[in-house]
C-alpha positions as CSV (number, residue, x, y, z in Angstrom):
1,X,82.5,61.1,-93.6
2,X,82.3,61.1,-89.8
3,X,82.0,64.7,-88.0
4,X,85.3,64.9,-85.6
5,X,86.4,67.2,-83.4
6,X,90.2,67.9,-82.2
7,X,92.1,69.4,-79.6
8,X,92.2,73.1,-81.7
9,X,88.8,73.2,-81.7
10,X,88.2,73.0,-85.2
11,X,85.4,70.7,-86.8
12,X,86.5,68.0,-89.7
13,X,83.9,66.0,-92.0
14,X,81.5,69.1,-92.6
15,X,81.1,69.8,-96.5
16,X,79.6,72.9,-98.2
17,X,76.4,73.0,-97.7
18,X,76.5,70.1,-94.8
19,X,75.0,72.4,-92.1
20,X,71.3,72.5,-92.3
21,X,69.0,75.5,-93.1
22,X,69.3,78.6,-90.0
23,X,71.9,77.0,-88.0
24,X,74.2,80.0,-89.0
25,X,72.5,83.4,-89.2
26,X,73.9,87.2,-89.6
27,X,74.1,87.1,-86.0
28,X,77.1,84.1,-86.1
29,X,78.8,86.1,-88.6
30,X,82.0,88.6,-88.1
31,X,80.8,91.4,-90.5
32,X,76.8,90.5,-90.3
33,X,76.7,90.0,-93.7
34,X,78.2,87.3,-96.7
35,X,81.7,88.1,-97.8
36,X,80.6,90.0,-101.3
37,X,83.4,88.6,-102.5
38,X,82.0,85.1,-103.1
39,X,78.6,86.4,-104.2
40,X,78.7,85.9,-107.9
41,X,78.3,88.8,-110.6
42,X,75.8,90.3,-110.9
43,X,74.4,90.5,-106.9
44,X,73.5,93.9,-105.7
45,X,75.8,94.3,-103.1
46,X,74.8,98.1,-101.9
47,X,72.3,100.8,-102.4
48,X,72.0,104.3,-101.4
49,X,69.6,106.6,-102.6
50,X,69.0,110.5,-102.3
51,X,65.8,111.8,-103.0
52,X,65.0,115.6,-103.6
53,X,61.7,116.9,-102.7
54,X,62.7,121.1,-102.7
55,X,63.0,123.3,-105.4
56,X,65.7,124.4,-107.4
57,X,65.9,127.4,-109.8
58,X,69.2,129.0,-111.9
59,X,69.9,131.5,-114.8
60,X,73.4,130.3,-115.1
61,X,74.9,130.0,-118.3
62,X,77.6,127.7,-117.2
63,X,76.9,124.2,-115.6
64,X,76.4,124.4,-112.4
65,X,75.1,121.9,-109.3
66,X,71.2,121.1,-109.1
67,X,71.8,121.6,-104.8
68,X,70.9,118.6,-103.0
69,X,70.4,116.0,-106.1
70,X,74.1,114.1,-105.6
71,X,74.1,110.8,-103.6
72,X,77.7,109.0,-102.5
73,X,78.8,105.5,-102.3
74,X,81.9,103.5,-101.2
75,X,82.3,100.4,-103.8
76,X,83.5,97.3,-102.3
77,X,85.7,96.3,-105.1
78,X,87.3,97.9,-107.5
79,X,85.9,96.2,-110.2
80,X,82.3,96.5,-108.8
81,X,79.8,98.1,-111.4
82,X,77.7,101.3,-110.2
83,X,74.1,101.6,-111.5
84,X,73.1,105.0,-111.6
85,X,68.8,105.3,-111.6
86,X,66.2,107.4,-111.2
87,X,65.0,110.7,-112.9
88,X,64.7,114.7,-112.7
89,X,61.4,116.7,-112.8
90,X,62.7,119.9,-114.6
91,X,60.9,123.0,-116.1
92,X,61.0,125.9,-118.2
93,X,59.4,127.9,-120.6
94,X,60.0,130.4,-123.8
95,X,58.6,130.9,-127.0
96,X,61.7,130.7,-129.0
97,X,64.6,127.7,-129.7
98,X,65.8,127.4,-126.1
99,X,68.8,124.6,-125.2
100,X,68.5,123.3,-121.2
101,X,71.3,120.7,-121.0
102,X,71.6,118.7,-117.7
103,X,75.3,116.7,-117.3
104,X,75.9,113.2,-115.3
105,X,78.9,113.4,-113.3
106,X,81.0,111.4,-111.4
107,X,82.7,113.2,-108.9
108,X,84.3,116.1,-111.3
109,X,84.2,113.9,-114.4
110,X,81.9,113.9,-116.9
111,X,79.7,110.4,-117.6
112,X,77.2,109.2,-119.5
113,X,77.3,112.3,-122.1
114,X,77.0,112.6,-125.8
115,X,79.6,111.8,-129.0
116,X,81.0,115.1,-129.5
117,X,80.4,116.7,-133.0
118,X,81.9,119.8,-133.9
119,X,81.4,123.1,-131.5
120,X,78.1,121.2,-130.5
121,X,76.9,121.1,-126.9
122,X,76.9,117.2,-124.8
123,X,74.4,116.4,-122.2
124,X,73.7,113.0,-120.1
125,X,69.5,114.1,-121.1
126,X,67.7,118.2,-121.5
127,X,65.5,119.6,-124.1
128,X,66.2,122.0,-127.2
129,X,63.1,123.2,-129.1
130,X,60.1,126.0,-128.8
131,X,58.1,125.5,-125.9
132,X,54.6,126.3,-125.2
133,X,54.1,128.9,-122.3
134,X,54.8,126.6,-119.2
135,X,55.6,122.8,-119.5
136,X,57.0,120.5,-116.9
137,X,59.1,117.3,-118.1
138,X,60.2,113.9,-116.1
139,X,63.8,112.8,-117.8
140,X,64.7,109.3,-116.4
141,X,67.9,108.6,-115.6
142,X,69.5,104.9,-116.1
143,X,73.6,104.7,-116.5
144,X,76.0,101.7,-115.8
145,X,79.0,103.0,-114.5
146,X,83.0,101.6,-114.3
147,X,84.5,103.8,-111.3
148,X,87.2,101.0,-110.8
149,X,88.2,102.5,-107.3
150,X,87.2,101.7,-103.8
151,X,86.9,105.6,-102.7
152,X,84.0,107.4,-102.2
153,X,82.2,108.2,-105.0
154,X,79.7,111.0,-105.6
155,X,77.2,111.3,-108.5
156,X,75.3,114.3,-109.5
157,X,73.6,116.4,-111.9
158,X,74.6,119.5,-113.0
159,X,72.6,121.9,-115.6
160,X,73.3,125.0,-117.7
161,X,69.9,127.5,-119.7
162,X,70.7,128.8,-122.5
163,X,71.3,132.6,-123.1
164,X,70.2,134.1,-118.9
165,X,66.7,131.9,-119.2
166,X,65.5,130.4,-116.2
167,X,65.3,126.7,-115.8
168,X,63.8,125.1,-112.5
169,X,63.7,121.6,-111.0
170,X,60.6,120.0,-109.2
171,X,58.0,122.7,-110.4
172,X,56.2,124.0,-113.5
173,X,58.0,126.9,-115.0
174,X,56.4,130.9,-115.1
175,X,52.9,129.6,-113.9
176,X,53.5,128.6,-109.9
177,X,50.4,130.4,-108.7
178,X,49.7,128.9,-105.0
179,X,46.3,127.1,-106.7
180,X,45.5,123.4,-106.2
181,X,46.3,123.2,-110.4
182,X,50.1,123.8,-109.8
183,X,52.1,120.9,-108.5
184,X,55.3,120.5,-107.0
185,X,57.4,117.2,-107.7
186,X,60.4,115.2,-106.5
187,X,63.3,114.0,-108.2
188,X,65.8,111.3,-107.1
189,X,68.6,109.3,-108.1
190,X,70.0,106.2,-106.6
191,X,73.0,104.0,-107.1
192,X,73.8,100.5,-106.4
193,X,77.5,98.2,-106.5
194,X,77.1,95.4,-109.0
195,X,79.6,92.5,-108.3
196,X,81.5,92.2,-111.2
């Protein structure tokens, strides 16, 4: 089919895929980027990532925040996936059964917890047991999450130690002398929209 060009200025005879390799780049196009709505399931259609590289410490026997390990994204599309990666370095240490429960949450709302059984406790990932005198453990973290809104969208951690112990992220627990031996460690958590 012949290329023609009328009065209106728009271009007849061109199919998909008629124009040939780099003659329309991000430049040429309104947003800079494809419309995500014709990318098909499955494409990665934004990341953002928050990594912590402090220390955190609490007693609390109620969940609270781990401060600065939350990161925020604005889906696209409502029914956009959100995968939710990465890991927390936590410690702690006790010589008797000793529950540290740490909680995924999506905004206020609780995801990626477990079945509930009875008066038992539900965490997203922690550890219940007798430890030795210090330990340090890495707890990955891997969710695929259903927001279904197009709002801003926050996901965090949040972690509760049993009975007034002390639990403490990116560090060993009791033993933090300043000695090339003790290490301090980052945590981070990242999410990325899924076409659906």
């Amino acid at each position: 089919m012949p290329i023609t060009i009328n009065g209106s200025g728009t271009i007849g005879g061109i199919s998909v895929g008629g124009l040939p390799d780099g003659i329309v780049d991000n430049d040429t196009l309104a947003s800079g980027t494809p419309n995500t709505a014709a990318l098909p399931a499955g494409s990665i259609l934004q990341v953002v990532s928050t990594t912590k590289t402090d220390t955190f410490s609490t007693t609390s026997g109620s969940l609270v925040d781990v401060s600065g390990f939350n990161v925020s994204i604005t889906p696209s599309s409502s029914s956009s996936k959100i995968l939710v990666t990465g890991g927390l370095c936590w410690g702690s240490s006790d010589t008797t059964p000793y529950l540290v429960r740490f909680v995924l949450l999506r905004n206020s709302t609780q995801i990626c917890i477990a079945d509930a059984a009875g008066s038992r406790s539900r965490g997203t990932l922690g550890s219940q047991g007798v430890y030795d005198t210090d330990h340090t453990l890495w707890a990955p973290i891997n969710f695929l999450d259903s927001p279904s809104t197009t709002s801003s969208t926050t996901y965090k951690m949040q972690v509760v130690a049993e009975s007034g112990r002390t639990v403490w992220v990116n560090r060993g627990a009791e033993s933090d002398g300043d000695l090339p031996i003790t290490a301090r460690f980052t945590s981070t958590i990242t999410v990325m929209e899924v076409a659906a």
